[in-house]
VOVEX-23963 format. One line per 4 residues: for each residue z, y, x of N, C-alpha, C, O. Coordinates in nm, 2 decimals. Each point is the difference from the previous one (the first is absolute). Layout:
BEGIN
Z/Y/X/Z/Y/X/Z/Y/X/Z/Y/X | ...
This chain:
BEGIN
0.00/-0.12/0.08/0.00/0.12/-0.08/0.00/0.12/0.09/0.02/-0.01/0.12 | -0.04/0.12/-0.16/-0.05/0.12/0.09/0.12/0.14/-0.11/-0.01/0.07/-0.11 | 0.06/-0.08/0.17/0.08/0.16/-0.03/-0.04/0.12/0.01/0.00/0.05/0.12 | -0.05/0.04/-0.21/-0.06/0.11/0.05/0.03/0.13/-0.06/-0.03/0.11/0.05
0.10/-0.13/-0.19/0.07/0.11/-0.10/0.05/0.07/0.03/0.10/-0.05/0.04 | -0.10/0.22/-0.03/0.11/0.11/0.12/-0.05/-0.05/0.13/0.08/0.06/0.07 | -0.15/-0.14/0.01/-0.01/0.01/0.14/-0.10/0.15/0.06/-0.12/0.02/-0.04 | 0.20/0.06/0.14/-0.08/0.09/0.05/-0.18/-0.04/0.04/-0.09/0.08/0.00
0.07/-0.19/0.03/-0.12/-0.04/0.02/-0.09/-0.03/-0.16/-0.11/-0.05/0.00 | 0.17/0.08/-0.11/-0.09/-0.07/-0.09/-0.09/0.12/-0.07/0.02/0.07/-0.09 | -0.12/-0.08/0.18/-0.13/0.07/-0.10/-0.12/-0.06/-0.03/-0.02/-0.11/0.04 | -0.08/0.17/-0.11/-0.09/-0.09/-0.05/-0.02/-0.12/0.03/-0.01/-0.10/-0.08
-0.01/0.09/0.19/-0.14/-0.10/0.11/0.13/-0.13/-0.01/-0.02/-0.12/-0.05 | 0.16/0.18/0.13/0.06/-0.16/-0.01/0.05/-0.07/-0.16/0.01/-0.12/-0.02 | 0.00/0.27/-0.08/0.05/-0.07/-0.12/-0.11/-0.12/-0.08/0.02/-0.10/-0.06 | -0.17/0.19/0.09/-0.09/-0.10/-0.08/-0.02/-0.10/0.13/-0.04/-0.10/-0.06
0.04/0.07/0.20/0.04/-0.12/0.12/0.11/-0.10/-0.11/-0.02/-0.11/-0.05 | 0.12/0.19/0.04/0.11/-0.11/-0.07/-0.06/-0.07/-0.11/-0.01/-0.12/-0.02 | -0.03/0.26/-0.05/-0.06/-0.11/-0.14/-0.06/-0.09/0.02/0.05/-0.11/-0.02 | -0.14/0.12/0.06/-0.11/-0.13/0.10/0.03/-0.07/0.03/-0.05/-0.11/-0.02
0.16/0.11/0.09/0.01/-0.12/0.06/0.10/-0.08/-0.08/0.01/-0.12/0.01 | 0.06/0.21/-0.10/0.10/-0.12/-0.14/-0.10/-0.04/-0.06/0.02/-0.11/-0.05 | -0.16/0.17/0.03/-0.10/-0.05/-0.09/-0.07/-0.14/0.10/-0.05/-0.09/-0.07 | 0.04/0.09/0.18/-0.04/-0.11/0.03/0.10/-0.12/0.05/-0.02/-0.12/0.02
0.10/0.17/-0.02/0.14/-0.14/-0.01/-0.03/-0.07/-0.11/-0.03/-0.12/0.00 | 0.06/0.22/-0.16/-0.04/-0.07/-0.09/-0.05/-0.04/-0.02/0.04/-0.10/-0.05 | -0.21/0.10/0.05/-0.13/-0.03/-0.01/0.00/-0.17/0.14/-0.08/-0.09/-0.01 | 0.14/0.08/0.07/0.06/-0.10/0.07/0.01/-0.14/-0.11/-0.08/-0.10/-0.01
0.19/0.13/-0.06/0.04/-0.09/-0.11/-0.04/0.03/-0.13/0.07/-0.05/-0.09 | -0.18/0.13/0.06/-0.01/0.01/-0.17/-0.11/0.06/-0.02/-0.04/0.07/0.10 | -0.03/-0.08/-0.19/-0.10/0.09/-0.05/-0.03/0.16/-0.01/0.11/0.05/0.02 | -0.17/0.01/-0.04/0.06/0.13/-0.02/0.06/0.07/-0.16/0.09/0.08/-0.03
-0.20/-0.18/-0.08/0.07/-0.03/-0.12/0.18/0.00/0.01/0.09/0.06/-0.05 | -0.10/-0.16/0.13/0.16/-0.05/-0.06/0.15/0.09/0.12/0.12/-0.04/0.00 | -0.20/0.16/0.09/0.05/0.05/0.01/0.09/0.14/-0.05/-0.09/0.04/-0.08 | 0.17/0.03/0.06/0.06/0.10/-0.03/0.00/0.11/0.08/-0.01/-0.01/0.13
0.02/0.17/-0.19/0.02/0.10/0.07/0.14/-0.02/0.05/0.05/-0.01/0.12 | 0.01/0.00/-0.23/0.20/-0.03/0.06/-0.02/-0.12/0.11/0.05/0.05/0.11 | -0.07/-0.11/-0.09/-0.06/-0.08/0.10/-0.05/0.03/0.09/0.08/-0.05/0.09 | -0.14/0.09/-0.04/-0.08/0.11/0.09/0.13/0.08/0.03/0.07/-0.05/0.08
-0.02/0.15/-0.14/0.09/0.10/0.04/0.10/-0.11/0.06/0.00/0.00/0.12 | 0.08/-0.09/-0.17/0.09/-0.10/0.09/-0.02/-0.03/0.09/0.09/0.01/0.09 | -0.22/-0.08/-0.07/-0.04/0.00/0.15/0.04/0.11/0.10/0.07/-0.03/0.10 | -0.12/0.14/-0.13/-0.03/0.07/0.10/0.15/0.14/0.02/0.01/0.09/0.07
0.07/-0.15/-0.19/0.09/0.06/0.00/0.01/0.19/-0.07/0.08/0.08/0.03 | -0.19/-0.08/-0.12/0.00/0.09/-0.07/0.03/0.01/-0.11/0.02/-0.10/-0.06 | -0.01/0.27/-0.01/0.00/-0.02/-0.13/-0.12/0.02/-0.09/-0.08/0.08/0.05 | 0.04/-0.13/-0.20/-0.08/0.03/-0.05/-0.08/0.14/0.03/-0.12/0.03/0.00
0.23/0.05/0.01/-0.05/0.17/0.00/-0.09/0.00/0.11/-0.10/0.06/-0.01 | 0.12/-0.11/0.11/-0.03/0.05/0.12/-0.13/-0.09/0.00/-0.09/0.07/0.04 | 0.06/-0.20/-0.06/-0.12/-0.09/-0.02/-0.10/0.13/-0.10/-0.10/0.05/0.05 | 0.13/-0.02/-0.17/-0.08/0.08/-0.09/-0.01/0.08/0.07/-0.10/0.05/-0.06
0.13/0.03/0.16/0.00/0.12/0.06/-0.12/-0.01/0.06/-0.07/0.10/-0.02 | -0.01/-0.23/0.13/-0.09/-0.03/0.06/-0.10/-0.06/-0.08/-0.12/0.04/0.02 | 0.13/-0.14/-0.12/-0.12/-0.10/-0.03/0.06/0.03/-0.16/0.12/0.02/-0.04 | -0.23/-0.02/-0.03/-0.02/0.01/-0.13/0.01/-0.14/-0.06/-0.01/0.00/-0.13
0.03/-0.16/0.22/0.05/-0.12/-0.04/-0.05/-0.10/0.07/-0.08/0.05/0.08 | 0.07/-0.17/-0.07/0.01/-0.10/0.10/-0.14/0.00/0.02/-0.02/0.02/0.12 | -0.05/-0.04/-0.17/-0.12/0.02/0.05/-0.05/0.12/0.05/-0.10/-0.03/0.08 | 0.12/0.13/-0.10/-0.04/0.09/0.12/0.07/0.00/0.15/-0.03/0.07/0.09
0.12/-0.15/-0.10/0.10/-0.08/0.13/-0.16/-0.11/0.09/-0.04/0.00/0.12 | 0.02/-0.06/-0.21/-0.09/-0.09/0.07/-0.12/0.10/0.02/-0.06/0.01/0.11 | 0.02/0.06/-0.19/-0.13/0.07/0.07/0.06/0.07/0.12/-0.05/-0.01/0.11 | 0.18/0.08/-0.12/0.00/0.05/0.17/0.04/-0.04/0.09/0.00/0.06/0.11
0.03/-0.21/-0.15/0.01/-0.09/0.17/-0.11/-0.08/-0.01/0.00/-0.08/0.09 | -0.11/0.07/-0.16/-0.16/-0.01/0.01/-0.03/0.12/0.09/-0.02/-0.02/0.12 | 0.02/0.15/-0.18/-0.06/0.15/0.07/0.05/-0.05/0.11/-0.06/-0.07/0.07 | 0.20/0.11/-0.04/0.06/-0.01/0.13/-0.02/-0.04/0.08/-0.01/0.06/0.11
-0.03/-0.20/-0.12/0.04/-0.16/0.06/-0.20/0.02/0.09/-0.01/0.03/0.12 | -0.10/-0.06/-0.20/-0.11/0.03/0.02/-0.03/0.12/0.08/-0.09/-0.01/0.08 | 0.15/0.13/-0.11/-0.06/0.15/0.07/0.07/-0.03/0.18/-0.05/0.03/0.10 | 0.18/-0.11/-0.12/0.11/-0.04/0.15/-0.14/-0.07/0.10/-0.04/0.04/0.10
-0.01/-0.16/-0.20/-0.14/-0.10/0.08/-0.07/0.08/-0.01/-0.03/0.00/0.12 | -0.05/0.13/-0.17/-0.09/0.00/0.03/0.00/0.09/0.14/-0.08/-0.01/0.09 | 0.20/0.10/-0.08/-0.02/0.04/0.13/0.10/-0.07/0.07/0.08/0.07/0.04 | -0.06/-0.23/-0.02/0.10/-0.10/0.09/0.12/0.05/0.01/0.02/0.04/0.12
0.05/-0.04/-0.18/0.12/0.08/-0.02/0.09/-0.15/-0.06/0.12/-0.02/0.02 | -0.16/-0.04/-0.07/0.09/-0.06/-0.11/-0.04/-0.17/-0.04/-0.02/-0.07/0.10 | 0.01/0.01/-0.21/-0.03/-0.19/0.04/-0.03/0.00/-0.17/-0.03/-0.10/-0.06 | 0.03/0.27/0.00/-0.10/-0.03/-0.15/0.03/-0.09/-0.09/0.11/-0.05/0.02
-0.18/0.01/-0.11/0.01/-0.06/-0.13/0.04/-0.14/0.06/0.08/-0.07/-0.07 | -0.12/0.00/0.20/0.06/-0.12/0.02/0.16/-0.01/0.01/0.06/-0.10/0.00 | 0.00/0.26/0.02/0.19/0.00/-0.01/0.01/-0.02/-0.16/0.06/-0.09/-0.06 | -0.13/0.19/0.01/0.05/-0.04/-0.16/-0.02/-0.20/-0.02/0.10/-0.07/0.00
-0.18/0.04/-0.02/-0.02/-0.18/-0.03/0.06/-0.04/0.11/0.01/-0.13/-0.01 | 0.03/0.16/0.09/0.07/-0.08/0.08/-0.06/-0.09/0.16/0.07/-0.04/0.09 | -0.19/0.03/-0.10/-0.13/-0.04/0.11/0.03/0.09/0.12/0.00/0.12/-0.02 | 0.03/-0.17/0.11/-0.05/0.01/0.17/-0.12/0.00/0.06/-0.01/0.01/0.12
């Protein structure tokens, strides 16, 4: 789990990082159907307010670790949509 609520470091970039990355733990063990926003926020140790603050709802969570994940590969930065599914 990732602590980041009141931390002097939490702005944009790491808060939607956190999301992401609670979104792909879950996405680990479940579908994204049978996932939850409260879910997501537990992960990553947020509250609702602060998830709605960034992403309009779980699926725009996966388009921006799509965006993210793809723009990291295309200038080699990063390991892309094969981090999200899980592939090396």
């Amino acid at each position: 789990m990732i602590f980041l609520e009141g931390s002097i470091l939490a702005n944009n970039d790491i808060i939607k990082e956190a999301v992401a990355d609670g979104m792909r733990e879950l996405m680990r063990h479940k579908t994204i159907d049978h996932i939850s926003v409260t879910e997501i926020c537990e992960e990553c140790n947020l509250n609702r307010r602060t998830f709605y603050r960034y992403f309009q709802d779980k699926y725009e969570v996966v388009d921006w670790i799509y965006y993210h994940d793809t723009s990291r590969t295309h200038f080699g930065t990063g390991d892309g949509v094969s981090g999200i599914i899980g592939r090396t």
